[in-house]
C-alpha positions in Angstrom: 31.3 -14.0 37.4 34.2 -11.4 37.1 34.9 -9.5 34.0 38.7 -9.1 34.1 41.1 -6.9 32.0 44.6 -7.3 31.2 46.5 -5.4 28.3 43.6 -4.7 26.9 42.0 -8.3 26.7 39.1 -9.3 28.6 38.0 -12.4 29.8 35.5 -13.5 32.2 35.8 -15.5 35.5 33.4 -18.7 36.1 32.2 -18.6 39.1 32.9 -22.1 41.5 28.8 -22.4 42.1 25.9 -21.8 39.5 22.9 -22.2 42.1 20.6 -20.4 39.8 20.2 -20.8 35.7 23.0 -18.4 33.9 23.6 -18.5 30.1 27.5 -17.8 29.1 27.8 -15.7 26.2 30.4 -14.7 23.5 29.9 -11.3 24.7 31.8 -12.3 27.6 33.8 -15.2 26.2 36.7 -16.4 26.7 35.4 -17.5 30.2 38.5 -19.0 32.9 37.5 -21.7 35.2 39.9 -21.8 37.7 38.9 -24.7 39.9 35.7 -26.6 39.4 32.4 -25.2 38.9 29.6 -26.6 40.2 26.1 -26.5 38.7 23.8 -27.3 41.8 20.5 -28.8 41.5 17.5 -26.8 39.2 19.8 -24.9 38.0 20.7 -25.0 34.1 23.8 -23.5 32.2 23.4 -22.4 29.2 26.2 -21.9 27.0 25.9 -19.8 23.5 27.6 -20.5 20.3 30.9 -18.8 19.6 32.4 -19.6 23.5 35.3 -20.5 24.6 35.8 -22.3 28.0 39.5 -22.9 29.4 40.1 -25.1 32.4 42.8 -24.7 34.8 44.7 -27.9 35.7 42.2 -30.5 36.9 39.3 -28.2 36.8 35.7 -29.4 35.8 32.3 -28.5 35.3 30.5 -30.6 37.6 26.4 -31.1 36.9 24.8 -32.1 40.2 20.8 -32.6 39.9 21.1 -29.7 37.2 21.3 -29.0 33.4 23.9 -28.0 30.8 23.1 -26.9 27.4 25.6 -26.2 25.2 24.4 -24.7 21.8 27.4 -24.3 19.3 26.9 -23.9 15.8 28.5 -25.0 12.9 30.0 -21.7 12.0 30.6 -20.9 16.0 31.1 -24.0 17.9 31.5 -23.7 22.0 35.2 -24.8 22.6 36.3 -26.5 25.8 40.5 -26.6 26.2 42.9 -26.3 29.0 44.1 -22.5 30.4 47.3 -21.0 27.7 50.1 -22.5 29.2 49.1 -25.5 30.3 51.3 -28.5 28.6 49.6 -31.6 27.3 50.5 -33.6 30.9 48.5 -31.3 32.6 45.1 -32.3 31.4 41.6 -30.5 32.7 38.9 -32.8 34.4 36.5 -32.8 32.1 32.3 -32.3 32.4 30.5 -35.0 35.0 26.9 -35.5 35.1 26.0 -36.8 37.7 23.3 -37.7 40.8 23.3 -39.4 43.9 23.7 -37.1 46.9 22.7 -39.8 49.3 19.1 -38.5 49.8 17.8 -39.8 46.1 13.8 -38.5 46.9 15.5 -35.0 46.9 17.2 -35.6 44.4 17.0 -34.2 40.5 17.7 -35.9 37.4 20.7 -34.0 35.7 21.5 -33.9 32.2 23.9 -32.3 29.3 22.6 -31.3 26.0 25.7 -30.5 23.5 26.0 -29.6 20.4 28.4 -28.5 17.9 31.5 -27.9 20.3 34.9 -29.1 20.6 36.5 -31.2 23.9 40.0 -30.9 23.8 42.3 -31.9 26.5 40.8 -33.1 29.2 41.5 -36.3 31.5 37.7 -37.3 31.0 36.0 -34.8 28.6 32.6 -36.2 29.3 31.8 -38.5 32.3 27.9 -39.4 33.3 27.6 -41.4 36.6 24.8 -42.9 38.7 26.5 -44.0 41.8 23.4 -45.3 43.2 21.0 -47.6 41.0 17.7 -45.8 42.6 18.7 -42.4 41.9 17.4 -40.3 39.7 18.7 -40.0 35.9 22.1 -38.8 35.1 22.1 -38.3 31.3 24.3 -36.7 28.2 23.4 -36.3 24.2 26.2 -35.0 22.2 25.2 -33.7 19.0 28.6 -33.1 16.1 30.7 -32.6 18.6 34.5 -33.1 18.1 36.7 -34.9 21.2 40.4 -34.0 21.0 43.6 -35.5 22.9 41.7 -36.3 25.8 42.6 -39.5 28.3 38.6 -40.6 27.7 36.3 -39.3 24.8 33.0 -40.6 27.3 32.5 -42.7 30.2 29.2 -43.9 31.8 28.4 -46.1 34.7 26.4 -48.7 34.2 23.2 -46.8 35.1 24.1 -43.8 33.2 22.4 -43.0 29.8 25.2 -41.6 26.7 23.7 -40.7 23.2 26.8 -39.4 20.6 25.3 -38.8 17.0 27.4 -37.5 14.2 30.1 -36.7 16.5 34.2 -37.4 16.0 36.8 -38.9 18.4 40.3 -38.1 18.0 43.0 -39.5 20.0 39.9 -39.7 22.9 38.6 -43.1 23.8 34.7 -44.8 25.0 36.0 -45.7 28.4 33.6 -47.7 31.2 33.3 -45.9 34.5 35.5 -48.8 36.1 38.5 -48.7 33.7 40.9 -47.2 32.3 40.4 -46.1 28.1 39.2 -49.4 25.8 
C-alpha cells in the first residue's frame, strides 16, 4: 500500500497481492484499486466500517484460497464503487471467491463474510465459483448489504455456496455462473 497526496486529499493505493492478512481502515480510506487485487491463499482481508473502495475499470478483488471480511456498520457501511470519473458503461469487475488452482489437496477453502456495505457498479459485484467439483469450498454470506446498478447482484456455480440475508438489490440481478442476468 501507498499513501498518496494530492491537493491536500489523501488516499491509499491497494496493493495488486495481499499474501499476508491486512485490515483496511477508515484511517486510510478512500483506498484505489487500480487493477485487480489478489488475496492469495491464508491470507484474510479485513475491511473496517466507514471504507470506501473504488475500482478502476475492470478491476476486482479476487479471493484465491483466502478470506474477506468486510465489517460495515449501519451508521458506517464499507462502500465498493467505480474510480470518479468513470461513466456507468465502464463497470468494475466485481469480488470473486473462488478455488481450484488445479492442485485441489493444496488447495484452501476461501470465503467472503460481508456486512453492512454497499456494491455499486460493478459488471458482477459478487461472484463465488468452484471450477472443479473436488475442490475445496468457495463460499459468500452477505449480511444488509445493498447491490446497486450492477450487470449481476450474485452469481454462483453450481458448487459454490451464497447466503444473502436482509440484504437489497437494485437494478442488480441473481445470475447463474453460465448465463447472462435472470
Amino acid at each position: 500500500e501507498e499513501r498518496t497526496e494530492t491537493d491536500d486529499r489523501m488516499w491509499t493505493d491497494a496493493p495488486g497481492e495481499i499474501l499476508n492478512s491486512e485490515v483496511w481502515t477508515a484511517e486510510e480510506s478512500p483506498y484505489y484499486v487500480n487493477s485487480s487485487v489478489s488475496v492469495r491463499e491464508g491470507a484474510t482481508l479485513t475491511i473496517e466500517q466507514g471504507v470506501t473502495v473504488y475500482l478502476d475499470s475492470s478491476a476486482s478483488i479476487d479471493v484465491w484460497g483466502a478470506s474477506m471480511d468486510v465489517q460495515g456498520s449501519h451508521e458506517q457501511p464499507v462502500v465498493f464503487a467505480p474510480r470518479p470519473g468513470l461513466s456507468p458503461e465502464t463497470p468494475w469487475g466485481g469480488i470473486t471467491v473462488m478455488t481450484d488452482f488445479g492442485v485441489p489437496e493444496e488447495e484452501g477453502p476461501s470465503s467472503l463474510s460481508m456486512s453492512y456495505a454497499i456494491l455499486e457498479g460493478a459488471e458482477n459485484a459478487v461472484r463465488v465459483d468452484t471450477s472443479n467439483p473436488g475442490a475445496p469450498s468457495a463460499t459468500a454470506s452477505l449480511h444488509n448489504t445493498v447491490l446497486l446498478n450492477n450487470g449481476c447482484g450474485v452469481s454462483a456455480s453450481d458448487e459454490g455456496g451464497v447466503s444473502v440475508t436482509e440484504s437489497i438489490f437494485i437494478s442488480s440481478d441473481y445470475c447463474s455462473a453460465d448465463s447472462s442476468p435472470t
